[in-house]
C-alpha positions as a Markdown table, in Angstrom:
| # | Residue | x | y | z |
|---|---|---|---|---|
| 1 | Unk | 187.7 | -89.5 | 163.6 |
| 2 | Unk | 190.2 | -90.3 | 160.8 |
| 3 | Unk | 193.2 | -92.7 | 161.2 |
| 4 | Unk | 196.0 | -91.6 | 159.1 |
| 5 | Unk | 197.1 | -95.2 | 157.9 |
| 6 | Unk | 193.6 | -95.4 | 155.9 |
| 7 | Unk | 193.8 | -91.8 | 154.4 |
| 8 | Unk | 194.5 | -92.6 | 150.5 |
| 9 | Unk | 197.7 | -91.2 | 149.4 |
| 10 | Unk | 198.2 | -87.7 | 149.5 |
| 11 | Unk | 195.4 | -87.0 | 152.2 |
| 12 | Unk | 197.2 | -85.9 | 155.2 |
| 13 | Unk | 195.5 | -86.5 | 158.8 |
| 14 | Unk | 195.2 | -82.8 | 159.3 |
| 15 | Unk | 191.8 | -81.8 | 156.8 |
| 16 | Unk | 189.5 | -84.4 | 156.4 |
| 17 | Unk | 188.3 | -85.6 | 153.1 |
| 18 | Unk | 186.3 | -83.2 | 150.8 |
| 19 | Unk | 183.7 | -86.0 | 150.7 |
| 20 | Unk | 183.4 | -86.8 | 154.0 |
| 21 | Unk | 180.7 | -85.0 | 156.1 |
| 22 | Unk | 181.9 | -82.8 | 158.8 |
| 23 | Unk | 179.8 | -83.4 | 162.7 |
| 24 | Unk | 179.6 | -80.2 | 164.0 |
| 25 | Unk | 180.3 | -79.8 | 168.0 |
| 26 | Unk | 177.2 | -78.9 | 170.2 |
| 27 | Unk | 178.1 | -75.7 | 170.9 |
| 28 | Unk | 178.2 | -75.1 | 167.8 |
| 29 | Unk | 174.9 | -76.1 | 167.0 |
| 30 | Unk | 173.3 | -74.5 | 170.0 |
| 31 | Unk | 175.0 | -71.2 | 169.2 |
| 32 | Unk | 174.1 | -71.2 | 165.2 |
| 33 | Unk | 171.2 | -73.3 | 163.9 |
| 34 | Unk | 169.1 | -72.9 | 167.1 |
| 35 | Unk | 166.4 | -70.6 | 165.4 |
| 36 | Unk | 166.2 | -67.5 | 168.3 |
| 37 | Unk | 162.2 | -67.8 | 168.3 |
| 38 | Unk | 162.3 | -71.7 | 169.3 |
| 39 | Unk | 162.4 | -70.6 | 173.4 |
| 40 | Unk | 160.0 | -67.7 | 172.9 |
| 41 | Unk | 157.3 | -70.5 | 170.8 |
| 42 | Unk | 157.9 | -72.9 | 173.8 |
| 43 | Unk | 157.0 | -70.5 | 175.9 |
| 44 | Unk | 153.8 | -69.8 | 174.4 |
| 45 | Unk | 152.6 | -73.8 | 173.8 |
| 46 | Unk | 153.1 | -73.9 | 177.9 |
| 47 | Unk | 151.5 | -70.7 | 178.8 |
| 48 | Unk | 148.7 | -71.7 | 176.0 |
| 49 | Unk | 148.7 | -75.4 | 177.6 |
| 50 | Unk | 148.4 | -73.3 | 181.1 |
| 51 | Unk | 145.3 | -71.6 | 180.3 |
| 52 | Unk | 143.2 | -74.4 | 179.0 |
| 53 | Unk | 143.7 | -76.0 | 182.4 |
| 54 | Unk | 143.0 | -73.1 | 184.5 |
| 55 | Unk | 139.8 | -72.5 | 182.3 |
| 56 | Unk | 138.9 | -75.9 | 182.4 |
| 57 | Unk | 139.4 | -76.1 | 186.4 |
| 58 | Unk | 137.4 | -73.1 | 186.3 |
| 59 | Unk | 134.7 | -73.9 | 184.9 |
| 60 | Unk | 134.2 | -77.7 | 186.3 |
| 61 | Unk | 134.4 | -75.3 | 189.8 |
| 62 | Unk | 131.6 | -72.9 | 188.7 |
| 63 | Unk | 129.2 | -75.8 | 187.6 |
| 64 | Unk | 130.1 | -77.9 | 191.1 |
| 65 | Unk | 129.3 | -75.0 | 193.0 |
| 66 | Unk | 125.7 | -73.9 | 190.9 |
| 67 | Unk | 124.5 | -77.2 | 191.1 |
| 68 | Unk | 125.1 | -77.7 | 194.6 |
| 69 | Unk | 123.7 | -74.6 | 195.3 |
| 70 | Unk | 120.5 | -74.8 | 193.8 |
| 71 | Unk | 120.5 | -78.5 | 195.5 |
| 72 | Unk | 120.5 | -77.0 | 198.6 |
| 73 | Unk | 118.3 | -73.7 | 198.3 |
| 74 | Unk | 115.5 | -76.9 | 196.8 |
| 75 | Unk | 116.0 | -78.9 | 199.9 |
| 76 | Unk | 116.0 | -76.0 | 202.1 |
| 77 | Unk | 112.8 | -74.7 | 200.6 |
| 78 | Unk | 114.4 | -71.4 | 199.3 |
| 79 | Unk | 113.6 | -72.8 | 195.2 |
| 80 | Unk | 110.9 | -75.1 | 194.4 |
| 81 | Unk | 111.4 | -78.3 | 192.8 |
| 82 | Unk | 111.3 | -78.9 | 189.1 |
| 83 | Unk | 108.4 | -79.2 | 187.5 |
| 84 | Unk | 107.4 | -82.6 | 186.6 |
| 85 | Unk | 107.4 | -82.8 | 182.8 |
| 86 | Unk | 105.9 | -85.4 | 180.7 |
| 87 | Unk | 107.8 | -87.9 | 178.7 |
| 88 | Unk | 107.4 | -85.9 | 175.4 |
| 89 | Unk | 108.0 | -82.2 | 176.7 |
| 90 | Unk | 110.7 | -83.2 | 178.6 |
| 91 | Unk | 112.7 | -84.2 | 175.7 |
| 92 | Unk | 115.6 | -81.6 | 175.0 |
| 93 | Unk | 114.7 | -79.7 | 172.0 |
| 94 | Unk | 115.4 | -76.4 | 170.2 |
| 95 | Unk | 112.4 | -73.7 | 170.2 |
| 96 | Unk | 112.4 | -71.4 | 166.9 |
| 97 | Unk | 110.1 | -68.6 | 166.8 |
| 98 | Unk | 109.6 | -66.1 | 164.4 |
| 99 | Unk | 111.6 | -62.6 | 165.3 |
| 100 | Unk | 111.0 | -59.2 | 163.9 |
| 101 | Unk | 110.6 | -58.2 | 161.0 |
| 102 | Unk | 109.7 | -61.8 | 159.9 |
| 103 | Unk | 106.0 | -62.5 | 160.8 |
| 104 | Unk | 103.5 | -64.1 | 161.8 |
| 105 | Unk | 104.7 | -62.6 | 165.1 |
| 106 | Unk | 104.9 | -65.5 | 168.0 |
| 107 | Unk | 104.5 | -68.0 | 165.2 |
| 108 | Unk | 107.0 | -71.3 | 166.7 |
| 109 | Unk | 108.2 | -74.5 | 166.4 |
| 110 | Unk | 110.7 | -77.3 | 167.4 |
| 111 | Unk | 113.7 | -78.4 | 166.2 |
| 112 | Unk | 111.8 | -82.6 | 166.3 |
| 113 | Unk | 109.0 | -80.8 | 164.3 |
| 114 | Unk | 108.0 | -82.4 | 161.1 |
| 115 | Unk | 106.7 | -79.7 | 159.2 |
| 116 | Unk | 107.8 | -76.4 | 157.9 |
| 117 | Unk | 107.0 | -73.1 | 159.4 |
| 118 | Unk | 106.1 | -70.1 | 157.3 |
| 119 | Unk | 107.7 | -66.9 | 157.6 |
| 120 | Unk | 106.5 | -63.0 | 156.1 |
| 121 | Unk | 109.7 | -60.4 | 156.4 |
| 122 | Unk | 108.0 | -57.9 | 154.0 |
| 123 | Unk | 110.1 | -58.1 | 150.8 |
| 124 | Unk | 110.4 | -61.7 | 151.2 |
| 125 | Unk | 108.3 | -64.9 | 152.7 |
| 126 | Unk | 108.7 | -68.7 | 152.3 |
| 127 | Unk | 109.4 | -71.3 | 155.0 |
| 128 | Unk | 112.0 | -72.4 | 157.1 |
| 129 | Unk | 112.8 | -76.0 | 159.0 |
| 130 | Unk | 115.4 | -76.7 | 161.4 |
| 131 | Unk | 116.4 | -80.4 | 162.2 |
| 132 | Unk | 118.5 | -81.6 | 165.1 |
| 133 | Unk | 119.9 | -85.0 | 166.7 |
| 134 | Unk | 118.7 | -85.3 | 169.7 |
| 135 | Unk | 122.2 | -85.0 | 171.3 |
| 136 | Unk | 120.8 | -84.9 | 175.0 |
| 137 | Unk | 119.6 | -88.7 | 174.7 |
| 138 | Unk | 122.9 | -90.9 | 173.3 |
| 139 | Unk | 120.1 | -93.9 | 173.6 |
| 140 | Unk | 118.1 | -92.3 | 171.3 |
| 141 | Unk | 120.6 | -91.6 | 169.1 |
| 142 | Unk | 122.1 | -95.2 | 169.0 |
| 143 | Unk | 118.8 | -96.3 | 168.4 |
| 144 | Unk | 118.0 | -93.7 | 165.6 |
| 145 | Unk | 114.8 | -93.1 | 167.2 |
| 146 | Unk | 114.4 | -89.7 | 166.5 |
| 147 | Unk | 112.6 | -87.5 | 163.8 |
| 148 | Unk | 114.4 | -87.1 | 160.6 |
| 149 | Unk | 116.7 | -89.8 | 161.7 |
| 150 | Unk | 116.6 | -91.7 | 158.3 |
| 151 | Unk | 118.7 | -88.5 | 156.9 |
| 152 | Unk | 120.9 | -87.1 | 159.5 |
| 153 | Unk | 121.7 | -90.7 | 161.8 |
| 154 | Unk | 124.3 | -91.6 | 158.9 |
| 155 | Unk | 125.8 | -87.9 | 158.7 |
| 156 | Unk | 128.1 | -86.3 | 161.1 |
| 157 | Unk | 126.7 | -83.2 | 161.1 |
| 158 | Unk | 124.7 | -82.5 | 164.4 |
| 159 | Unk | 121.9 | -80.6 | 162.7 |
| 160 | Unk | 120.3 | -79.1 | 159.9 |
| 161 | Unk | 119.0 | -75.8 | 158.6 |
| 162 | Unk | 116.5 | -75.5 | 155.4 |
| 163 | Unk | 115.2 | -72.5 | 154.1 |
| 164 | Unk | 112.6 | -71.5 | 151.2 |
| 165 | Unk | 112.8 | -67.5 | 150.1 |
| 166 | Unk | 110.5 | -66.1 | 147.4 |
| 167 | Unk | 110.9 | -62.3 | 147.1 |
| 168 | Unk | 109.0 | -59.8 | 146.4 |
| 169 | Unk | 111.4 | -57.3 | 146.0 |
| 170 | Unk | 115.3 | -57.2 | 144.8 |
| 171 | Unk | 117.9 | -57.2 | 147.2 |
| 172 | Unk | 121.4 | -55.7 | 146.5 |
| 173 | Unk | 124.5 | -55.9 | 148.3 |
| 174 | Unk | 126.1 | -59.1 | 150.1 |
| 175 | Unk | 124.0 | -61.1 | 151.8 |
| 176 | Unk | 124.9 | -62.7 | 155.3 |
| 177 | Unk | 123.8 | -65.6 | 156.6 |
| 178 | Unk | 124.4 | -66.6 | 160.8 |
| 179 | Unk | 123.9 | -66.0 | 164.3 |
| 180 | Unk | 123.3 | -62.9 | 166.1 |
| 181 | Unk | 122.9 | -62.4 | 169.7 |
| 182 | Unk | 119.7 | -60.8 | 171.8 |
| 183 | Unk | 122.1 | -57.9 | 173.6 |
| 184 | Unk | 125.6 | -57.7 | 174.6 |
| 185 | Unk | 127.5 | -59.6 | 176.7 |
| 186 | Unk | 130.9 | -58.4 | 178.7 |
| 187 | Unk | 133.3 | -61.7 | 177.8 |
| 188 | Unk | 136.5 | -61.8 | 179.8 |
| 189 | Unk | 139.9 | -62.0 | 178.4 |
| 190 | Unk | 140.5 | -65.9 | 179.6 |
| 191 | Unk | 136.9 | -66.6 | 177.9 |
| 192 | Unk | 137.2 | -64.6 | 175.2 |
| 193 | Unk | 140.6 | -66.5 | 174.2 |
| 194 | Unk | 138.8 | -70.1 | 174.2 |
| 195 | Unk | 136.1 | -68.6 | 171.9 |
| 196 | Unk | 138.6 | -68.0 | 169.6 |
| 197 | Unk | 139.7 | -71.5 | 169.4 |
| 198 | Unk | 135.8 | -72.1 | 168.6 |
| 199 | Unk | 136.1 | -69.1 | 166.4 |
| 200 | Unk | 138.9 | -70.6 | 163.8 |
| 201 | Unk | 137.1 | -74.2 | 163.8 |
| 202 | Unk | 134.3 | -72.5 | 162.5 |
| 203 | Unk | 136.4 | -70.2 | 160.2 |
| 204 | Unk | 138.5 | -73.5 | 159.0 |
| 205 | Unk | 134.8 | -75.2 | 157.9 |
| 206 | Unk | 133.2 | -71.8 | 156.0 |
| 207 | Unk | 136.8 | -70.7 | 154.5 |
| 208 | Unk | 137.3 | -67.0 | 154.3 |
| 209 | Unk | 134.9 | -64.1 | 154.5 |
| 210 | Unk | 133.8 | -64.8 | 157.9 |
| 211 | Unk | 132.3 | -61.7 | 159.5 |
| 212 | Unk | 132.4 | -62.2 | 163.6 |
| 213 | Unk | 132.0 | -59.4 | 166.9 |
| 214 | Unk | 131.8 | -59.3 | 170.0 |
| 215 | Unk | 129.4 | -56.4 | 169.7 |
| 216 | Unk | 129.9 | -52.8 | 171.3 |
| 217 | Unk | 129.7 | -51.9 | 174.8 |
| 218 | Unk | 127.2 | -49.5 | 175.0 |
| 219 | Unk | 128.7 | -48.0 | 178.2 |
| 220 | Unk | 131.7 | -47.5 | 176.3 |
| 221 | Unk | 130.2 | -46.7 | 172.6 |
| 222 | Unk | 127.7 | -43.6 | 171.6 |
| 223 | Unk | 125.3 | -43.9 | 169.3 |
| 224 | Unk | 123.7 | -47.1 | 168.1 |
| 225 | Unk | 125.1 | -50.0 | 168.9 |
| 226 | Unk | 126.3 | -53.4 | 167.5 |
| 227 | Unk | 125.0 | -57.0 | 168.3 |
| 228 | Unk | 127.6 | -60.0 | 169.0 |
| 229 | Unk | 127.6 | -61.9 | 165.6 |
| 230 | Unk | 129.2 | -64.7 | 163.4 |
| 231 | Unk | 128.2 | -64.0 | 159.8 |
| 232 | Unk | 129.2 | -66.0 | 156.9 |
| 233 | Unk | 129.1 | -65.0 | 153.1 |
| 234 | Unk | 125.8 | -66.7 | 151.8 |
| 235 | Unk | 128.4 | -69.2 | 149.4 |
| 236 | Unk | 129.0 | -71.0 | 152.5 |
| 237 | Unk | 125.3 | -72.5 | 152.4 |
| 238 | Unk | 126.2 | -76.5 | 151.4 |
| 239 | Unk | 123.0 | -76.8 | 149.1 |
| 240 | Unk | 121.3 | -74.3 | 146.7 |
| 241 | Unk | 118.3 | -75.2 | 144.3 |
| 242 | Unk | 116.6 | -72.7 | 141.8 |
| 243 | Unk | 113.1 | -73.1 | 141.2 |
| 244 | Unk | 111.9 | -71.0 | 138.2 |
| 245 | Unk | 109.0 | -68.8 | 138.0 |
| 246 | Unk | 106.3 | -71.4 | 137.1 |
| 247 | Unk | 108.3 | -74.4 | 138.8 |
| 248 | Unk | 107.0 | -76.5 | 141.7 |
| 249 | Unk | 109.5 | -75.6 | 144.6 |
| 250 | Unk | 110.9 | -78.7 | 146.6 |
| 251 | Unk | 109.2 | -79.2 | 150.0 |
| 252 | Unk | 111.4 | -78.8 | 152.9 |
| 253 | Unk | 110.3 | -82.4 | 153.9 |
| 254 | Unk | 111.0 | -84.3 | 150.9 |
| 255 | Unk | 112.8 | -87.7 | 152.0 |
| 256 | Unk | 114.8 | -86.8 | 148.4 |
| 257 | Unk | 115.6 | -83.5 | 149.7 |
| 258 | Unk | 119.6 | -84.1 | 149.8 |
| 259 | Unk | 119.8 | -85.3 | 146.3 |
| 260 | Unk | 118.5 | -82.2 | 144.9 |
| 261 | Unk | 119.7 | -79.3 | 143.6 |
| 262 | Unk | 124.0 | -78.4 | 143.9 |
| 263 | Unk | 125.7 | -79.7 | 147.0 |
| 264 | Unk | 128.8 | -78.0 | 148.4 |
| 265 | Unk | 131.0 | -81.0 | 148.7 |
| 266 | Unk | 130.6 | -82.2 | 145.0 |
| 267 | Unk | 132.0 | -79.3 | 143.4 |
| 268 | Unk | 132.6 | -76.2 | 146.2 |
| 269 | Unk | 134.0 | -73.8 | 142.9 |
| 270 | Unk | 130.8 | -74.4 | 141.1 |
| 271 | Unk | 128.4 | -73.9 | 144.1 |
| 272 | Unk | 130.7 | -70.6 | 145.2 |
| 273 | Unk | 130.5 | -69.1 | 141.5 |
| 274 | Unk | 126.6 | -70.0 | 141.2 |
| 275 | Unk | 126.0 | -68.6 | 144.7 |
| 276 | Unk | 128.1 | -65.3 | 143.3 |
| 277 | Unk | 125.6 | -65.2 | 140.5 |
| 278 | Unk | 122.6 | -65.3 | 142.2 |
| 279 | Unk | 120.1 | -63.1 | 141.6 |
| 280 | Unk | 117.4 | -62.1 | 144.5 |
| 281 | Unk | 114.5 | -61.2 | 142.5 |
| 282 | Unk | 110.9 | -61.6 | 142.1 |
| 283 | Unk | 110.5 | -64.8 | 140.3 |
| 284 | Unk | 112.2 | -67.7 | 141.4 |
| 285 | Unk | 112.2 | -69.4 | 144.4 |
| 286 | Unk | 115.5 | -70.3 | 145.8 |
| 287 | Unk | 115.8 | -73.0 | 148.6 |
| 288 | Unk | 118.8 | -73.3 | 150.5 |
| 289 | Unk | 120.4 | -76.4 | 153.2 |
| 290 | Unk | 123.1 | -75.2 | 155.8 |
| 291 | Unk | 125.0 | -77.7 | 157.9 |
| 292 | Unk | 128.8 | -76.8 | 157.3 |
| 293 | Unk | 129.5 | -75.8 | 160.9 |
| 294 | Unk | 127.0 | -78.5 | 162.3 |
| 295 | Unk | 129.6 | -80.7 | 163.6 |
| 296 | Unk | 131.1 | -77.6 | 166.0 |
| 297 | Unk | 128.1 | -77.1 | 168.0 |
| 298 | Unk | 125.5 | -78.8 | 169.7 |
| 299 | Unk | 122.7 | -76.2 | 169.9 |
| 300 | Unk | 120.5 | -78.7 | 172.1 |
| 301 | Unk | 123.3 | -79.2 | 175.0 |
| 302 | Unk | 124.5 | -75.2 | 174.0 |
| 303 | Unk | 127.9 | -76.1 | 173.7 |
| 304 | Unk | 130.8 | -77.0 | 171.8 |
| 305 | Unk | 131.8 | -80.8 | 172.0 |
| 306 | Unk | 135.7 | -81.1 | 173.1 |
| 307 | Unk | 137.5 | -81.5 | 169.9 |
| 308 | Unk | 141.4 | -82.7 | 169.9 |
| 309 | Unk | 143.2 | -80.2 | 172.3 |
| 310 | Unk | 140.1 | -78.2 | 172.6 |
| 311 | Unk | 138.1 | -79.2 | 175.5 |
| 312 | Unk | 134.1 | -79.3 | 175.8 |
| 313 | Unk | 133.1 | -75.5 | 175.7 |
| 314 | Unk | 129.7 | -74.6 | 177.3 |
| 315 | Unk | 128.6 | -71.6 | 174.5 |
| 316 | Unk | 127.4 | -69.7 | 177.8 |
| 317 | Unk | 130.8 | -69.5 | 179.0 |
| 318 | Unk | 132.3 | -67.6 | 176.4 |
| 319 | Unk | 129.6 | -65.2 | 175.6 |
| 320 | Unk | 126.7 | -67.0 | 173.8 |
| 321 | Unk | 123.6 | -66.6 | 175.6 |
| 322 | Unk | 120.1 | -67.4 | 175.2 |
| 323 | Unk | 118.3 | -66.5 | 172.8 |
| 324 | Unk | 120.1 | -66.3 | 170.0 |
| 325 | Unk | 119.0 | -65.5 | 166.1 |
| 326 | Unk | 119.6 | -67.6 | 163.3 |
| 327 | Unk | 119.6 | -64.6 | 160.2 |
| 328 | Unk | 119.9 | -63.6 | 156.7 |
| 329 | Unk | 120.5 | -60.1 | 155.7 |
| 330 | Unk | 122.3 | -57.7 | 153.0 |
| 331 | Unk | 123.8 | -54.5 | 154.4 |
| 332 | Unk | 122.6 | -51.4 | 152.6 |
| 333 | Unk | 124.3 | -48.5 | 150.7 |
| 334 | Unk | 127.5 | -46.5 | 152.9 |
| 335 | Unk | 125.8 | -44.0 | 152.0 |
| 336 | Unk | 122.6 | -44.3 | 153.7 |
| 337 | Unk | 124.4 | -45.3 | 157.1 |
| 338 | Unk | 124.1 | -44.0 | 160.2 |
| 339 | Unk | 126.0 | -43.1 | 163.6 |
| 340 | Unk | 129.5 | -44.0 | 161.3 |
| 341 | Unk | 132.9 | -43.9 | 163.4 |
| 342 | Unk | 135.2 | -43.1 | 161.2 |
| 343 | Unk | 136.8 | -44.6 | 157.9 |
| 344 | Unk | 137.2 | -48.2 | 158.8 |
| 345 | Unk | 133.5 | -48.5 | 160.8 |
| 346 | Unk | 132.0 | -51.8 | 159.2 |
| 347 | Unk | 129.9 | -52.3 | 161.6 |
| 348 | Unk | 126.8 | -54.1 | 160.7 |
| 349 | Unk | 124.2 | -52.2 | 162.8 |
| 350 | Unk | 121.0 | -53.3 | 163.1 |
| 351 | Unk | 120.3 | -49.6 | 161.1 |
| 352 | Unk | 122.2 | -50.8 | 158.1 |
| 353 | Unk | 121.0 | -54.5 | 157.7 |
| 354 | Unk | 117.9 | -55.2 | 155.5 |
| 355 | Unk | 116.7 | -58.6 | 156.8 |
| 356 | Unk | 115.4 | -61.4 | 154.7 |
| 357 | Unk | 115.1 | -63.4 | 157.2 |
| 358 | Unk | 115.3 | -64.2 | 161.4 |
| 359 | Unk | 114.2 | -66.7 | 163.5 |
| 360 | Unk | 114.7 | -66.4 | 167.4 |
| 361 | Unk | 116.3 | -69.9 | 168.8 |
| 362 | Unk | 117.6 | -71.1 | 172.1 |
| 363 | Unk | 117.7 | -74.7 | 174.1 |
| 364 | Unk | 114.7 | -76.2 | 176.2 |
| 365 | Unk | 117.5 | -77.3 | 178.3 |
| 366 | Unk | 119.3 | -73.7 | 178.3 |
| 367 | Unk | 116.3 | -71.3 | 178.2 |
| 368 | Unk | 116.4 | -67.7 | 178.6 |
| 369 | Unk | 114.8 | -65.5 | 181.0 |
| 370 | Unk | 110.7 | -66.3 | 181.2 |
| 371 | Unk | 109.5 | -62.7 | 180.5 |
| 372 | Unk | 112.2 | -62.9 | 177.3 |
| 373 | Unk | 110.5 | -66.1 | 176.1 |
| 374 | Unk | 107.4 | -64.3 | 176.8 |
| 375 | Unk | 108.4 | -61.6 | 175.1 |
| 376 | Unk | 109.2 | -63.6 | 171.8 |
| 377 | Unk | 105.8 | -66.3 | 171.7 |
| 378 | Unk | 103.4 | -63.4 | 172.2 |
| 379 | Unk | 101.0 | -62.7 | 169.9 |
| 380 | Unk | 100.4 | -59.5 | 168.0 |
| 381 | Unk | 97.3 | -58.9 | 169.7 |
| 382 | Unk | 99.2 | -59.3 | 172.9 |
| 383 | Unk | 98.4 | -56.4 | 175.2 |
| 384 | Unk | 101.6 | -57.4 | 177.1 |
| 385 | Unk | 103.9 | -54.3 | 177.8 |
| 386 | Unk | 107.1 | -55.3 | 176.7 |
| 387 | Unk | 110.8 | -53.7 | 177.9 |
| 388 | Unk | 112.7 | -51.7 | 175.3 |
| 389 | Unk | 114.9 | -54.2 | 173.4 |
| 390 | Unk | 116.5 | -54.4 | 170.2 |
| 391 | Unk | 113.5 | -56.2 | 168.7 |
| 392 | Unk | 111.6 | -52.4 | 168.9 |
| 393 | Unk | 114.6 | -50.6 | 166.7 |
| 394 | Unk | 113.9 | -53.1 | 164.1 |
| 395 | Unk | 111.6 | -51.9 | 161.2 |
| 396 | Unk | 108.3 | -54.7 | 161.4 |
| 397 | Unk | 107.0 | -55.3 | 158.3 |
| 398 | Unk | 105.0 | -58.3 | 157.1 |
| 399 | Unk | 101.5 | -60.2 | 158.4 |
| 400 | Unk | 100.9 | -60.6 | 162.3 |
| 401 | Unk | 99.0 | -63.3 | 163.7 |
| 402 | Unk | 98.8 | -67.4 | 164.5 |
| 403 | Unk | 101.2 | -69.6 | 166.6 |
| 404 | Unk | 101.6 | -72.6 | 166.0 |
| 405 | Unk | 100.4 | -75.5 | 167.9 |
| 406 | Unk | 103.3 | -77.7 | 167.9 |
| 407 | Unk | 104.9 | -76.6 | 171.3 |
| 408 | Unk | 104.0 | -76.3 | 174.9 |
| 409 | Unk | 105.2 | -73.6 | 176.8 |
């Protein structure tokens, strides 16, 4: 590399300038800088890489083979054909119905509804509205013809949630805010590593905090058991408006409804320390908008849209079944729980929650079971008799009665 004729005087041809910079053999290289975890992280990005495919293979093959099989059990005679629906019914929607303890019992709606429904949970009642794109129909959606389409057709988010509490008692303790499941569902290992890909999108758009199970198997767990869940902290909500006592409270409709109030994404310290320093009292009404995670799930197509590396996730496929509950609730005292497991039990059993709020949702285009959904729209004055569920553990509390006229079974 050096020619001993340029060297400058007293330089012999044996070291090499001080200055100049020294080029390492291979070997060397290979044997020193090569960091001993590079082969083992390799490794993991293919067997990672690996598993996406096989899931994705998978699950292309278990839709092929349902839809050809109910195909042929239709033209065989085995199933009847669909039902003819009519233009309007037939549009994919999101049914919302009032769950226990929030009243009036059976009381419904859609997610294309204009108006806000009422809700009773006992030590607390307002209304609630949830809006949606209508994801199912792209024309649509080009077109903005849709309800509500003048605020969300410029937004990313895929929906909306607005709720309206005014208490009647105070409530202590953290509150929660998220989505519970009906029962427990087995999820397999391959499954139940995809959902966490789903998991950390969601985890990455709420921050930290995040409260999420898979819920105990009760053939395996004594005692009460608890209910699949993600659960955020309440400062995740994206808008917040305080309404004193006295004050005309927004309407959930307003077209100026975005405007008011704080908004997350203009100052996310401010809105975390205000939501800190709430107070849940008689008095005020406080009126809340949620959309953070809206862009990771499309409730109407019950599925996660394919995002970079991620692939479309169908939410039935990793766990998430129909019907699921949108809620709001504080946990009570340690002190007064019940069927505890030892030191590090958090659990939050359906025993230890004091719910604010809950509303029963699910997909026209993924419905659940017909005696579930049956089970959920009936009346109070039903004389239907009804399987032991969850729903039965919880304590009711609040007015019974009306449902509302807006959808067709």
């Amino acid at each position: 590399l050096f020619r001993s004729d340029l060297l400058p005087l007293g330089v012999s041809a044996a070291s090499p300038p001080s200055c100049a910079m020294s080029v390492p053999d291979a070997a060397a290289v290979s044997g020193s800088e090569a960091p001993w975890w590079l082969p083992l992280c390799t490794l993991l990005v293919i067997l990672e890489v690996v598993v996406l495919f096989i899931w994705a293979m998978a699950s292309l093959l278990r839709r092929w083979r349902g839809s050809s099989s109910e195909a042929a059990e239709i033209s065989s005679g085995k199933l009847p054909p669909p039902p003819s629906q009519s233009n309007e019914s037939s549009k994919g929607h999101l049914v919302l119905v009032n769950a226990a303890p929030c009243g009036p019992k059976g009381l419904n709606s859609r997610s294309d509804c204009l108006d806000a429904s009422e809700f009773d949970s006992g030590i607390c009642h307002g209304s609630w509205i949830c809006l949606h794109k209508p994801t199912d129909d792209p024309e649509r959606l080009d077109r903005a013809d849709y309800p509500h389409a003048e605020h969300l057709h410029k937004r990313k988010r895929l929906w909306e949630f607005r709720l309206q509490l005014k208490f009647r008692e105070p409530v202590q303790g953290t509150v929660y805010f998220g989505c519970e499941q009906d029962r427990y569902y087995h999820v397999p290992t391959v499954e139940k590593y995809i959902s966490s890909s789903v998991i950390s999108l969601m985890r990455s758009a709420s921050g930290d905090g995040m409260y999420q199970t898979h819920g105990d198997d009760p053939r395996s767990v004594r005692g009460e058991t608890e209910r699949p869940a993600i659960m955020f902290p309440l400062w995740v909500m994206d808008q917040l408006i305080i309404s004193e006592e006295g004050e005309e409270p927004p309407s959930l409709v307003d077209p100026n409804f975005s405007s008011l109030g704080m908004v997350r994404a203009e100052d996310r310290q401010a809105m975390r320390q205000a939501i800190q320093d709430l107070d849940f009292r008689p008095g005020p009404t406080f009126t809340f908008g949620f959309w953070c995670i809206a862009q990771f799930a499309d409730a109407i197509g019950w599925r996660v849209p394919a995002r970079g590396v991620i692939p479309e996730v169908r939410l039935n496929e990793i766990g998430t079944h129909p019907p699921c509950y949108i809620a709001m609730y504080s946990l009570r005292p340690q002190c007064e729980w019940n069927d505890v497991q030892g030191d590090r039990d958090g659990r939050h059993l359906d025993s230890r929650k004091v719910y604010i709020w809950r509303v029963a949702i699910w997909s026209s285009k993924v419905p659940p079971a017909q005696e579930r959904q049956e089970e959920l729209l009936a009346k109070s004055s039903t004389t239907m008799k009804r399987k032991a569920s969850h729903d039965l553990s919880l304590h009711r509390r609040g007015a019974n009665g009306w449902c509302c006229v807006g959808w067709s079974g």
